[in-house]
C-alpha positions, 0 to 999 in steps of 0.5 A, a space after each residue: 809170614 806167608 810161605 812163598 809160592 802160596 795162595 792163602 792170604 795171610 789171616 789178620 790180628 783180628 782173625 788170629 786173636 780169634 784162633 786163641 783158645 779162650 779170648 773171647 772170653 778174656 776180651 769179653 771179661 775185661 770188656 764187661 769190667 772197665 773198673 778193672 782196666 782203669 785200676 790196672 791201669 793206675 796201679 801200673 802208672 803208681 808203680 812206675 812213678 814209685 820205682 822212678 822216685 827209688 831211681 832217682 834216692 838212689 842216684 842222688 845216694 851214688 852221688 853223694 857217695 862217689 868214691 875218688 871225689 867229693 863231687 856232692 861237696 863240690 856241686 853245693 859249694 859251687 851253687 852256694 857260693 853262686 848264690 852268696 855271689 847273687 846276696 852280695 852284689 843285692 847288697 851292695 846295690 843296695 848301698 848305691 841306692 841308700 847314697 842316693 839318699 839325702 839324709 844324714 848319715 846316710 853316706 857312712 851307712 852306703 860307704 859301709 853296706 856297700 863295702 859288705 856286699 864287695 866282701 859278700 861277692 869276694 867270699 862267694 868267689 873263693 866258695 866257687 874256688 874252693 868247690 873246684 880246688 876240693 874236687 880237683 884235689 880230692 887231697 885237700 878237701 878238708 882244708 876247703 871244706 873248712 874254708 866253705 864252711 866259715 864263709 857259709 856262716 860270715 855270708 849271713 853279714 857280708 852277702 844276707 846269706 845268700 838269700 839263705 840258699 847259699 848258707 845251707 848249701 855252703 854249710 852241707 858242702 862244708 860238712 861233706 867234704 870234712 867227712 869226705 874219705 877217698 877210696 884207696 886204689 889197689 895199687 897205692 895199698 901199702 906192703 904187708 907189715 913183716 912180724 916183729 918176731 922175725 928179725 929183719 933180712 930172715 926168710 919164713 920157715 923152710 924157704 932156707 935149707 938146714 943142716 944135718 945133725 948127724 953129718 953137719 951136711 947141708 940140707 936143702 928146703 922141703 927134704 925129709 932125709 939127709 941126703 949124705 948120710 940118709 939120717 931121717 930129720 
């Protein structure tokens, strides 16, 4: 910054690179190697491309492993059973289309695939529910998750799978909420257990003063001498 008060002009970026000892060397290198500007360039561009994959492995690690919720769990039941939702109402139109049909049998078969995909959307309904009841009641995860998981597998029958999308997500979600561990607070923790050898209602040693072997006196807790008769203990 210019000083106050002072007549000389404040010198350019040009001018002050020109007052660095050595960058005319410097500019005039990389000016004569543009192969080494270009690679730097790219190594700088790798590098920024790789440490965003590593933040994004780690992000989706963290998720998965969020410690009071299983919020992985619940993110793949809720679009797996989205998407099982999707694979029963297609099956379903599908048996509106087959009725149309003028050909024998055809009104059982739409009777009965049409009543599939009804099913199809009901189990992916309680796949929705089932992703929220586990995340909002972390407690029953695992009852849920058995829940998602049977479904997952009877979506192949009643909703195609849901397009196979639903099945995988429904069946990993399943999977992550059986093994699915809430982190215990430090206020839930449960007391320490007392020993078995010290019988209920005693305190530990030399908490309770003692008695005098010479006197009979009572000694208080932490005292080397009696302080009746002076006998050492």
């Amino acid at each position: 910054m210019t000083p106050r008060g002072s007549n000389f002009p404040r010198p350019t970026l040009h001018e002050t690179r020109k007052t660095i000892p050595g960058s005319d060397h410097v500019n005039g290198y990389l000016a004569s190697k543009p192969e080494k500007v270009s690679k730097f360039r790219r190594n700088r561009r790798n590098s920024a491309r790789t440490e965003y994959v590593i933040y994004t492995v780690r992000a989706s690690l963290r998720l998965i492993y969020m410690g009071d919720k299983p919020t992985a769990a619940m993110v793949l039941s809720l679009i797996g059973g989205l998407f099982v939702i999707f694979g029963g109402a297609a099956l379903a139109f599908a048996g509106s289309i087959i009725g149309s049909f003028n050909v024998t049998g055809a009104a059982s078969a739409s009777s009965t695939v049409l009543a599939l995909g009804i099913v199809g959307v009901i189990m992916g309904l309680i796949m929705v529910v089932g992703g929220f009841m586990m995340y909002s009641k972390p407690t029953s995860a695992k009852m849920w998750g058995v829940i998602v998981l049977i479904l997952s597998i009877i979506s192949w029958v009643t909703a195609l799978g849901g397009f196979f999308i639903g099945f995988l997500l429904g069946l990993i979600g399943g999977i992550l909420a059986l093994t699915f561990k809430p982190t215990m607070a430090p206020g839930a923790m449960p007391p320490p257990m007392m020993s078995s050898s010290m019988p209920m209602g005693s305190a530990p040693m030399g908490s309770m003063g003692t008695n005098c072997k010479n006197c009979g006196a009572s000694i208080p807790a932490g005292a080397t001498r009696c302080p009746s008769c002076g006998a050492s203990l």
